[in-house]
N, C-alpha and C positions, 0 to 999 in steps of 0.2 A: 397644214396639209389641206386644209380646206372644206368643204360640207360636202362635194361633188364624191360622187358613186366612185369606186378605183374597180375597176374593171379587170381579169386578168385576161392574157393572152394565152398562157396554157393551164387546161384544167386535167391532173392524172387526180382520175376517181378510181381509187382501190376497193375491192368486196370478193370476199369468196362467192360472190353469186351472181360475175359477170360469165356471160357464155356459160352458167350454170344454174339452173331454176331450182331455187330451193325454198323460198320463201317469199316472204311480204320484201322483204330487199332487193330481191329480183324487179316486183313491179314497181318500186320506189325511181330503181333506176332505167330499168327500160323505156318508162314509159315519159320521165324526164329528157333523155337526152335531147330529143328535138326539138323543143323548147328551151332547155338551156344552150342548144348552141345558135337558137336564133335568137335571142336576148343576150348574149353574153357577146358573141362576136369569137369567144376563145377557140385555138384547135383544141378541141376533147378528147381525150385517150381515157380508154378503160383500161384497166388493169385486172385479169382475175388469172387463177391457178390453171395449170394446162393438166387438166385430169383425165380430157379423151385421148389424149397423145393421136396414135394412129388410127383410131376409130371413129366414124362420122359422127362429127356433133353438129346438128341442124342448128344449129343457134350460130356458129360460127362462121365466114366465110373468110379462108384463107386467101394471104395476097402476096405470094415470097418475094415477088417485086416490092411493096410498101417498106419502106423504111429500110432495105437490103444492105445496105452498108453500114448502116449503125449493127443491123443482125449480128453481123460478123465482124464487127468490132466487139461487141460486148461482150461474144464467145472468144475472141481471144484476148481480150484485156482484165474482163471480168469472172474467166468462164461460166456465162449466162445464157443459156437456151433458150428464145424468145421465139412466139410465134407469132407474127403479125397477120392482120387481116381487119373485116369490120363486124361489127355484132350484127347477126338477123334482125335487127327490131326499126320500128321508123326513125328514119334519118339516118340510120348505119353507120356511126359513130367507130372510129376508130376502136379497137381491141386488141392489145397484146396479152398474150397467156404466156406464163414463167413456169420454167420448170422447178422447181422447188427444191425438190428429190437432192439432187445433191448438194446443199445446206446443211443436210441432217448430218452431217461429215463437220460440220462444224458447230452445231447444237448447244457442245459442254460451252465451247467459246462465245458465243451469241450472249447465252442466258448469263457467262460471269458477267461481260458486259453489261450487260440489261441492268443487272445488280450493281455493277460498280457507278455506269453512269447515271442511272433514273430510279434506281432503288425499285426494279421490275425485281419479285419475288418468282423465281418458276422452279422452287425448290423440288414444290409439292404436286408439278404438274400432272396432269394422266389424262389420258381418252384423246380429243381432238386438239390439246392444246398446243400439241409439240408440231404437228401438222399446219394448224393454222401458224403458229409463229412462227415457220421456217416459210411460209409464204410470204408472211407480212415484209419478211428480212430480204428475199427477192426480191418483193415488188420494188422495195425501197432500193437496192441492189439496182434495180434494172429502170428507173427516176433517172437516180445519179447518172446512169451511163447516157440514158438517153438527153438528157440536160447537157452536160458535156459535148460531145457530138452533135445537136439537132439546135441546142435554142441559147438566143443572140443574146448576151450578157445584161443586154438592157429591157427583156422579156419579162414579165409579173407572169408569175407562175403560183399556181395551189395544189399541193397535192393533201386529197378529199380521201380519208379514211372513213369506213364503215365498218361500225360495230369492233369487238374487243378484240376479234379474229385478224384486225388489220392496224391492231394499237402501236405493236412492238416497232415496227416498219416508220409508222410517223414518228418515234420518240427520236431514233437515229438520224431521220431526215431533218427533224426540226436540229438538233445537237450538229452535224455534220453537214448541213448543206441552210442555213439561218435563213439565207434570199430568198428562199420557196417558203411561204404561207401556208401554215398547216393548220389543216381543218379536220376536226375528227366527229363523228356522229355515233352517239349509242340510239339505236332504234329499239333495245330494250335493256336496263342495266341486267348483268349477270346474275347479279346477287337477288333483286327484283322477283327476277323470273323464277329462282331456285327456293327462293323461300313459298310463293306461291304452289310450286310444281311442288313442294313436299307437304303440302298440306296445312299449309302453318296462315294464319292473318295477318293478313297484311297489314291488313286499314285499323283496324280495332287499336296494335300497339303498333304503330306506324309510327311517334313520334320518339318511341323510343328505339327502333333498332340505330344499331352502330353497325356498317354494313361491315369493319375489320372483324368484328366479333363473328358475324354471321358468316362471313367469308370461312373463318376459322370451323365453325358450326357445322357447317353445312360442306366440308372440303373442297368450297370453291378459290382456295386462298390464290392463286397463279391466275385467276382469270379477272377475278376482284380485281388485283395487283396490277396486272398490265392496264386495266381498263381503268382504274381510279388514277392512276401516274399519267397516263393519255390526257385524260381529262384535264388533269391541272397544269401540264406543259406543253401543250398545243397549243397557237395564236387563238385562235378560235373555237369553244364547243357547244354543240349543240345536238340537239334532239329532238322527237317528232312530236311530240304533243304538251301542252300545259300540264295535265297528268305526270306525265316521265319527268316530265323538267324536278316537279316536287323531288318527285323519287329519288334522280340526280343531287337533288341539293340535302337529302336525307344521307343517303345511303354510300353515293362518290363524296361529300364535302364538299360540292363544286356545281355551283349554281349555273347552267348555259349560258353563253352570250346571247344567242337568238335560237330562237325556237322555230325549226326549219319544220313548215305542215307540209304529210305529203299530201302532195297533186295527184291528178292521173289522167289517161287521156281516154275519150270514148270512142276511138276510132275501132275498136273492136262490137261497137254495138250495132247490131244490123242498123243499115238507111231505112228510113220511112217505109219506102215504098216494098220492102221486104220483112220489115217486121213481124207485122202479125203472122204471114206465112210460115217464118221459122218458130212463132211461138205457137202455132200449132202442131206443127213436126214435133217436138220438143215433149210438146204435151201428151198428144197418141205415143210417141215412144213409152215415155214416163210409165205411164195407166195403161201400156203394152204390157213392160215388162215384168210390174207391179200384178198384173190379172194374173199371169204365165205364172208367176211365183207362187200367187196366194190360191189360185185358183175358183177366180171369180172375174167376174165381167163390169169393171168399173165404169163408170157413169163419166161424161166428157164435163158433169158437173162437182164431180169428185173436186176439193179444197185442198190443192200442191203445196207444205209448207217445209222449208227447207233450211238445213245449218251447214254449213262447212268450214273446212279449214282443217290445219294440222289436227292429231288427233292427241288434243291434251283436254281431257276428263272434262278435268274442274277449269284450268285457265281460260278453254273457251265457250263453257259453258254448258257443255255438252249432258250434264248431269240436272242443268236448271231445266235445261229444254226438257229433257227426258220423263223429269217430273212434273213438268206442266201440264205434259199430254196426260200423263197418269190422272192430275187434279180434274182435268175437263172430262177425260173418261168417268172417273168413280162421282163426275159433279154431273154429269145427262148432258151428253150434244144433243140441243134441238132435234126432235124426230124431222127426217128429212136431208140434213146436211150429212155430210160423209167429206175423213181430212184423211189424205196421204201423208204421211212424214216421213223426209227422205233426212237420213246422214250420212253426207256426201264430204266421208271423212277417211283417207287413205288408212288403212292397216296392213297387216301382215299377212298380203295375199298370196296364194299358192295357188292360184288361178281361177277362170270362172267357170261358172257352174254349166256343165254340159247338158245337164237335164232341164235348164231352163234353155239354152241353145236349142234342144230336140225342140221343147214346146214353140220356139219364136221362129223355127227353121218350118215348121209342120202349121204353123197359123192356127193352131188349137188350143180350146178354151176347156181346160177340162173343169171338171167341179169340186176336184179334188186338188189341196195345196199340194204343194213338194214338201218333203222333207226339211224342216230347218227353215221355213218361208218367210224368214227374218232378216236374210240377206241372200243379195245377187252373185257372190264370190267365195269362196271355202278360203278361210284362213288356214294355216303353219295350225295357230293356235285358238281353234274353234271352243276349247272349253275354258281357255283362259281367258276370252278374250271379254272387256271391262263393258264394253257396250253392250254386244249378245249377253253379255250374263247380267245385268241390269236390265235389259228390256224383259228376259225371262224371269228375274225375279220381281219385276212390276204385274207381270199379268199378261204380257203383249205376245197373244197368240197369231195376229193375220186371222183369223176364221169368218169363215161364211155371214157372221149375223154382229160381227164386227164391225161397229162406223168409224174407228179410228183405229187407221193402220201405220205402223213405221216399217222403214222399210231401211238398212246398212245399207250403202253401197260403198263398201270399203277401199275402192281402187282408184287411184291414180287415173283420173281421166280426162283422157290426151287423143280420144278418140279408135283408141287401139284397146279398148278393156273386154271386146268378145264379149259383151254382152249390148250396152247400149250404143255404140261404136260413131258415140257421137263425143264433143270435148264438153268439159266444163260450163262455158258459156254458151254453149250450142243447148246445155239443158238448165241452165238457171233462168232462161227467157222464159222457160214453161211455167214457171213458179209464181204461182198465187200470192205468197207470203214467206217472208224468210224471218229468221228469230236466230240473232246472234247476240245472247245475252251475258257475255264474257265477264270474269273475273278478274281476268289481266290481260289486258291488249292496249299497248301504247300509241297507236292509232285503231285497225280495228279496215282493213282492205273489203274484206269479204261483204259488209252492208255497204260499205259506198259501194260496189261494183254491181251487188243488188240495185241498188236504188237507179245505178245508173241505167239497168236494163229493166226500168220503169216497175221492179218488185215492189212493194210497199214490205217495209224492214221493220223486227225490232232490235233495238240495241241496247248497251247498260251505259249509265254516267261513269261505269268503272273503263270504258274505253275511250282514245282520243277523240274518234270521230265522232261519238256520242254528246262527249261534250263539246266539242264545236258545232254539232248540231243545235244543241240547248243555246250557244251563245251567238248564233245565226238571227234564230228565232226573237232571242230574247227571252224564252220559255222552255218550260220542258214541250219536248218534242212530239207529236201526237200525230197517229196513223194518218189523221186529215192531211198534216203534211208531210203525210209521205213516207216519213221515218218516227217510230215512237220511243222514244228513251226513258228505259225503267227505272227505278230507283234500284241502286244494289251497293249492300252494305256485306259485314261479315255476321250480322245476325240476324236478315230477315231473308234467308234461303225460299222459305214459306210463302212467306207475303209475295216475292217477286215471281216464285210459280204460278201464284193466284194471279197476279197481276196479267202475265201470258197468257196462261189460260181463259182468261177473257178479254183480251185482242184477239185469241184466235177466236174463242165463239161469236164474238161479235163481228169479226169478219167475214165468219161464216152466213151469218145473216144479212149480212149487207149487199144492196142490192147492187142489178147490173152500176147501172149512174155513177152511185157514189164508189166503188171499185177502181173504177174506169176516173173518175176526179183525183182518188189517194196516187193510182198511177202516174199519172203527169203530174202529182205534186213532186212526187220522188224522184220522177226524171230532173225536174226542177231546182231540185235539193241537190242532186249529185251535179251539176250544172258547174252550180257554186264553187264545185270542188278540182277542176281543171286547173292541168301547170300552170298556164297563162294569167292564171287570179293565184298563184301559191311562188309561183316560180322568182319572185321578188324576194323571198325570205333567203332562201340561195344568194341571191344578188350582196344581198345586207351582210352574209355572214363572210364571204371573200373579201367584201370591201372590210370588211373588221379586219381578217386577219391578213390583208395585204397593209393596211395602217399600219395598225401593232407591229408589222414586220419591217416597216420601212421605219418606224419608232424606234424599236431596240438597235438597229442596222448602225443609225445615224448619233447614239449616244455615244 
């Protein structure tokens, strides 16, 4: 077959998080598509679950003309409810959404299957499993139909699974349709992620888990199941970092064929000639709303230092950070410096807070805090909640004679959160310093997307990006360039507090010049990280499994 790249002509990329923002999978693929379809040359179809049905989903743009005869063939050959159009994002990539719903009518039948042919366990299913695999079964479902009807017999086709939620769907396609090359990605193994999220070490006895055991342990046996069986009968698998790959070959029994890194794109970072403007907006909000809280009048020299991301405790580190600010508090910030710490970590919000509204509606500084001046939003569950009640059991009052303040901002922000009524990115440009020192993250989105908006970052060698950082460099990574990568083990919690804790105070110290140097290293450093230098590893793994495909085809 030769050494030359095998290209394909049609790419169906499956995820429960097309035309649906849920995750780090979201910006994997949004921010891919235009780059892989100007490299690749293939027509691109997304595939995700049709969850808005009748209700406007900005992400989607409907086209009942696109594809309108295959529509209504697959509703009446397949009874498949498809919605075509193209996804909101650059390049506007084709997107069909499947209706799922009525699969669950055939559920009992599916999973004996799954069991008779791929030895898929979904004895023990519960919560989102039965959900996600009655999609994966459409999407696969509505491949077939679309293949049939739409593409020319002598067509290289891949259909590109994501994560465990879209395993069941490739094992059928690969078994029942062999001419389509199938490519399957875990962006984090199941098992991985659960043993972490329960509190248990990872790394310490790391060579010893057996992920069947832990599956069993831990009740994640149906998701294990589907996701380990994926792995090993798909043309091609792969995953997002050297990190996970290990994981994979621990925990699945199945070592990657390539190691697909993600990319990203920085068309969302202000132009030049707007920048500093929106990092000043960004900033007077910030140390707006942060005064209005605490009731005090913050300084434009006040030190913005900031974590986000889902809100998992320990996985993303949320508890290392939390104790670092504690270590530099009870250790003396330099008289003089004063740090903001913002956690810009979605919870269980029940709205925002009116009484900060009256203060930022009335432009008044009073001298007195609000109530609870710990956070911008009232949660469901304000006394259960894991982060307020760790900052109030460290000591973290907000007060008057306070230099080191944090601040929750628990919500979802899309620009619509009634309080800072700006998005995400619109307020991470303000930020001084970001500190994502993760536990478990198999890439690790949220410091490159720092770095890309020229923040100087820190991050841990237990996430992907971190360690591609170290192997950029050739070293461990250090504020000068941009991004600093900690050590982080399962027994030195301490050490890497301390360790934070004096990147921030010595950031704090550090003058305008060398600020303003760490910034353009970082811009620099996320440079690196664009589709255009990653989007090759994509390339490598369809030309795998269109090989392998035309290999087994021809024995």
């Amino acid at each position: 077959m030769g050494s030359e790249k095998r290209k394909p002509d049609y790419i169906f990329s499956v995820s429960w998080e097309v035309c649906n923002k849920v995750g780090g999978i979201y910006t994997v693929l949004s921010t891919q598509a235009k780059t892989l379809k100007e490299e690749t040359g293939a027509t691109l179809v997304y595939i995700g679950p049709d969850l808005w049905k009748d209700k406007d989903n900005p992400l989607f743009i409907e086209d009942a003309g696109l594809y309108a005869a295959w529509q209504k063939n697959a509703w009446e050959t397949d009874g498949l409810a498809v919605r075509a159009g193209r996804w909101n994002i650059p390049g506007k990539p084709v997107a069909l959404l499947v209706d799922f719903m009525p699969f669950f009518a055939m559920k009992d039948w599916i999973y004996g299957r799954a069991w008779e042919l791929f030895h898929v366990d979904s004895l023990h299913a519960y919560g989102d499993y039965d959900e996600a695999s009655m999609f994966s079964y459409a999407a696969a479902v509505a491949v077939s139909s679309f293949c049939r009807y739409n593409v020319n017999r002598n067509d290289t086709v891949v259909y590109h699974a994501h994560e465990w939620m879209t395993g069941l769907g490739a094992l059928f396609v690969k078994r029942f349709m062999p001419e389509i090359a199938t490519v399957f990605t875990t962006h984090a193994t199941s098992i991985g992620r659960s043993i972490c999220g329960n509190g248990k070490d990872l790394y310490r006895y790391f060579n010893g888990y057996n992920g069947d055991q832990m599956a069993w342990e831990l009740n994640m046996e149906a998701k294990h199941s589907v996701e380990k069986q994926t792995a090993h009968q798909v043309d091609c698998f792969t995953t997002v970092s050297d990190i996970t790959a290990r994981e994979c070959t621990q925990l699945l029994d199945r070592t990657p064929d390539v190691v697909t890194v993600n990319g990203f794109e920085d068309d969302f970072v202000p132009a030049a000639d707007k920048f500093d403007s929106r990092r000043r907006a960004a900033r007077k909000r910030i140390l707006s709303v942060a005064g209005r809280l605490m009731g005090v009048s913050m300084s434009d020299d006040t030190v913005i230092v900031g974590i986000g991301g889902r809100y998992e405790f320990r996985n993303k580190g949320i508890d290392l950070f939390l104790e670092s600010l504690r270590t530099l508090r009870d250790g003396g910030l330099a008289d003089g410096h004063s740090i903001l710490a913002l956690i810009n970590v979605p919870g269980w919000v029940s709205g925002p807070r009116s009484d900060v509204q009256d203060r930022m509606k009335t432009h008044s500084h009073s001298s007195k805090p609000l109530p609870q001046p710990l956070t911008t939003h009232w949660l469901y569950n304000m006394d259960g909640d894991r982060i307020i009640g760790t900052m109030q059991q460290m000591g973290f009052r907000n007060g008057a004679a306070d230099n080191i303040r944090v601040m929750l901002v628990p919500c979802y922000l899309d620009g619509n959160d009634g309080i800072f009524g700006k998005s995400y990115y619109d307020l991470l440009i303000g930020q001084d310093l970001a500190v994502f020192p993760s536990y478990y993250e198999p890439w690790g989105y949220t410091p490159l997307e720092s770095a890309a908006f020229r923040v100087p970052t820190v991050t841990s060698d237990l996430a992907g990006f971190g360690l591609w950082v170290n192997s950029v460099l050739k070293r461990q990574g250090e504020l000068r360039d941009g991004v600093k990568v900690i050590h982080r083990d399962d027994g030195n919690f301490q050490d890497a507090a301390a360790g934070i804790a004096h990147e921030i105070a010595a950031f704090a110290a550090s003058d305008r010049k060398s600020r303003e140097r760490m910034r353009k290293a970082a811009g620099s450093l996320a440079e690196k990280a664009l589709w255009k230098h990653f989007i090759c590893h994509y390339i490598d793994a369809y030309d795998f499994a269109i090989k392998r495909t035309l290999n087994q085809n021809t024995k």
